[in-house]
C-alpha positions as CSV (number, residue, x, y, z in Angstrom):
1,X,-8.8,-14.0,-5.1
2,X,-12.5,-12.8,-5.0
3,X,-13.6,-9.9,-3.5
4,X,-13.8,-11.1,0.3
5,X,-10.4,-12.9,0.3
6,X,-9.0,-9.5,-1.2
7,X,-10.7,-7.6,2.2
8,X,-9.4,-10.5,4.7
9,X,-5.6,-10.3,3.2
10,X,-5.9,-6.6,3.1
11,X,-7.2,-6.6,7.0
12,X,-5.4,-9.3,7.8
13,X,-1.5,-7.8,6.3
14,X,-2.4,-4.5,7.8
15,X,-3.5,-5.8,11.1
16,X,0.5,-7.6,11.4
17,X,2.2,-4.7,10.1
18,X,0.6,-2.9,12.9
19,X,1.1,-5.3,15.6
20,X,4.8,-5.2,14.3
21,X,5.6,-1.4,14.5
22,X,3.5,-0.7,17.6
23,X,6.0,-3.6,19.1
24,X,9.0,-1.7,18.4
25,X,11.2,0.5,21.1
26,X,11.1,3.8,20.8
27,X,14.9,2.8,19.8
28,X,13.7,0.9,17.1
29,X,10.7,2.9,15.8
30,X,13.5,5.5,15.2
31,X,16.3,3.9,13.8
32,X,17.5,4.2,10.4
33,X,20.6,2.6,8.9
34,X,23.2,5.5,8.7
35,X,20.4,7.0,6.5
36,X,19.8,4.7,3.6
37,X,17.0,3.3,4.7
38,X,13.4,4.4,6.2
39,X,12.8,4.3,9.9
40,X,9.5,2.7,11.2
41,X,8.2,5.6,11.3
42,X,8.8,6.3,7.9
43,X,7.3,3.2,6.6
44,X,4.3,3.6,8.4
45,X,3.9,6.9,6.9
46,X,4.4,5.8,3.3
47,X,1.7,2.8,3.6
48,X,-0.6,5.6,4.6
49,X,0.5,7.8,1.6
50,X,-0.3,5.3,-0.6
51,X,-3.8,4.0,0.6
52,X,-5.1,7.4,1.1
53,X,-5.8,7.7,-2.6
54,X,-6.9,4.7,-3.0
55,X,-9.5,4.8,-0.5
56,X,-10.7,8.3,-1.9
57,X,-10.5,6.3,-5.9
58,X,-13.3,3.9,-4.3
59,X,-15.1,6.5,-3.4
60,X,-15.9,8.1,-6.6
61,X,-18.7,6.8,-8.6
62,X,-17.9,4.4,-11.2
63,X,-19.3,6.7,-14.4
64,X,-16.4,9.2,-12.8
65,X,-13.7,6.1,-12.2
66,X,-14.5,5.6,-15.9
67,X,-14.5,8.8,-17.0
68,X,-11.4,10.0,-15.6
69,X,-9.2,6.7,-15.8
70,X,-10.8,4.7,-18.3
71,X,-11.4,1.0,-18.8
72,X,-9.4,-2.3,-18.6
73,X,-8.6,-3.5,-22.3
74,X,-7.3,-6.6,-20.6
75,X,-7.7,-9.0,-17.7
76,X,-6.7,-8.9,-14.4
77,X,-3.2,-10.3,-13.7
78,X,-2.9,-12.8,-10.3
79,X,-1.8,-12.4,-7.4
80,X,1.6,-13.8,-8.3
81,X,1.7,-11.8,-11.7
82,X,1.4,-8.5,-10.3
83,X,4.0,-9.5,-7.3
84,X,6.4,-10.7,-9.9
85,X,5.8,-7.2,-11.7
86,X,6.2,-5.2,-9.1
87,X,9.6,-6.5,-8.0
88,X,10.9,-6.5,-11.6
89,X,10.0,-3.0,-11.6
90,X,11.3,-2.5,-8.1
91,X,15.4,-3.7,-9.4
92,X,15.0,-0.9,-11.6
93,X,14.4,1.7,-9.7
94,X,16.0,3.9,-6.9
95,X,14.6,5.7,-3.6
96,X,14.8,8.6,-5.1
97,X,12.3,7.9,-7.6
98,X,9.9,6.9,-5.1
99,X,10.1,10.1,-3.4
100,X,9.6,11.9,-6.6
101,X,6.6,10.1,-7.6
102,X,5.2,11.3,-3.8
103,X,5.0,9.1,-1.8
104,X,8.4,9.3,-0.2
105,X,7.6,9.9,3.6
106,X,8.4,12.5,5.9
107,X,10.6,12.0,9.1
108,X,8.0,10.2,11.5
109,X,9.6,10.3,15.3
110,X,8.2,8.3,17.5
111,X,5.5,10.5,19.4
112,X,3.5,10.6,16.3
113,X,3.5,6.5,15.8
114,X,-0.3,6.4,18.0
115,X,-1.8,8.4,15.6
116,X,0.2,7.2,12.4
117,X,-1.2,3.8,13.4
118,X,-5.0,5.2,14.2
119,X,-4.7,6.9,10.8
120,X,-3.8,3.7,8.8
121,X,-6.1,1.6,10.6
122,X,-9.0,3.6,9.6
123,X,-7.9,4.2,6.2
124,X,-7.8,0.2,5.6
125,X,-11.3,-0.5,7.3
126,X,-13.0,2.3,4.8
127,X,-11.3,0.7,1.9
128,X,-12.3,-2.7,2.9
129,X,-16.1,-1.5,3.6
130,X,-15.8,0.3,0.2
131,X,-14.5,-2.6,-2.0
132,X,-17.8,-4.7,-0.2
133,X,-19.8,-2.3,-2.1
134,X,-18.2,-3.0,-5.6
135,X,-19.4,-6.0,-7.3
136,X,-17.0,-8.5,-8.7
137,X,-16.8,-7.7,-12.4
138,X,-16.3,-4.0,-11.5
139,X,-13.2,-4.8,-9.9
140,X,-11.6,-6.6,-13.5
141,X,-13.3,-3.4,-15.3
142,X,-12.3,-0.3,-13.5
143,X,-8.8,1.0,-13.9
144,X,-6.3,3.5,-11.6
145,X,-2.8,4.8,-12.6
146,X,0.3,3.3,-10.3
147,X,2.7,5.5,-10.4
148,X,5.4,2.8,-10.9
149,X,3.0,0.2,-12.4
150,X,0.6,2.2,-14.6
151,X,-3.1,1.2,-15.7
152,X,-3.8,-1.3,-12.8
153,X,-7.0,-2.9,-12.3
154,X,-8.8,-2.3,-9.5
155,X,-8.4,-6.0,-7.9
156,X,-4.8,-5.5,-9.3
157,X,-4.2,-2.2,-7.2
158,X,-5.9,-3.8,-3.9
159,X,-3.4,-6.9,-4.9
160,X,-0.9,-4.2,-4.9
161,X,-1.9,-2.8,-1.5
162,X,-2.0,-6.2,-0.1
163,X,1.5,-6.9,-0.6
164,X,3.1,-3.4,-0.7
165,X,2.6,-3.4,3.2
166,X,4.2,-7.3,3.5
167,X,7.1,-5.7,1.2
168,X,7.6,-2.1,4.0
169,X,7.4,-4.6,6.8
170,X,10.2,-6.6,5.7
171,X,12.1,-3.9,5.0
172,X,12.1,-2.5,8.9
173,X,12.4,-6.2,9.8
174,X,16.0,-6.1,7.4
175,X,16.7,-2.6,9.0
176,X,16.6,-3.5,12.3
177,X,18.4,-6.5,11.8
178,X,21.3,-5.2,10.4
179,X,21.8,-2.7,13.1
């Protein structure tokens, strides 16, 4: 995927996962299956979580990107490669260790789903105006740490992002269907 593909898919996914919790009841925004699994509210608040560093990573100038994460010493996996990796890494891991790693969210009710969604909307239009300013090659070179991943490229980690909000939205889709 080249740079403008990765923007579209990135716009594109976060525009539907959107759509799909600003859909839900106020009885389905806040329902969690007998605990064991993340309300709406909940997602929402851990795909913001986890692009708020990001977008703050493309901020930083590349001589700092470099200096305080290194290098790629390889290519850039696909699209499908890093899926695939990320769901091998997902069967061995619990909740809990997303939580410890940060990024487990906080109880979202909700009254707060207008601005959850406001905030996550403007956190994916500065990343997408900030990867426009990177240039191709910079995207194979530069490198960020994944907390469950590691080293990821920076196409890899906007690969990542691209389908880590597909992966939350099925997961409400599953919790609400099993209710």
């Amino acid at each position: 995927m080249d740079k403008q593909a990765i923007i579209q898919a990135l716009e594109k996914n976060h525009t539907a996962f959107l759509e799909y919790m600003n859909a839900l009841s106020e009885a389905e925004f806040d329902f969690s299956l007998k605990d064991e699994k993340w309300t709406a509210g909940q997602e929402m608040e851990h795909i913001i979580k986890s692009t708020s560093p990001l977008t703050l990573a493309f901020k930083m100038p590349k001589m700092a990107l470099k200096m305080q994460f290194g290098k790629a010493n390889r290519p850039s996996r696909s699209y499908d490669g890093l899926v695939e990796r990320y769901q091998e890494k997902l069967a061995t891991i619990t909740g809990v260790d997303a939580i410890a790693a940060g990024f487990g969210p906080d109880a979202k009710p909700f009254s707060e789903r207008e601005n959850l969604s406001e905030k996550l909307q403007k956190n994916i239009q500065k990343l997408s105006n900030l990867v426009g300013k990177f240039k191709e090659e910079d995207l194979d070179t530069y490198i960020l740490p994944h907390p469950l991943l590691g080293k990821l490229t920076l196409r890899e980690m906007l690969y990542f992002t691209i389908y880590h909000v597909e992966h939350h939205q099925r997961n409400s889709e599953r919790n609400l269907s099993a209710r």
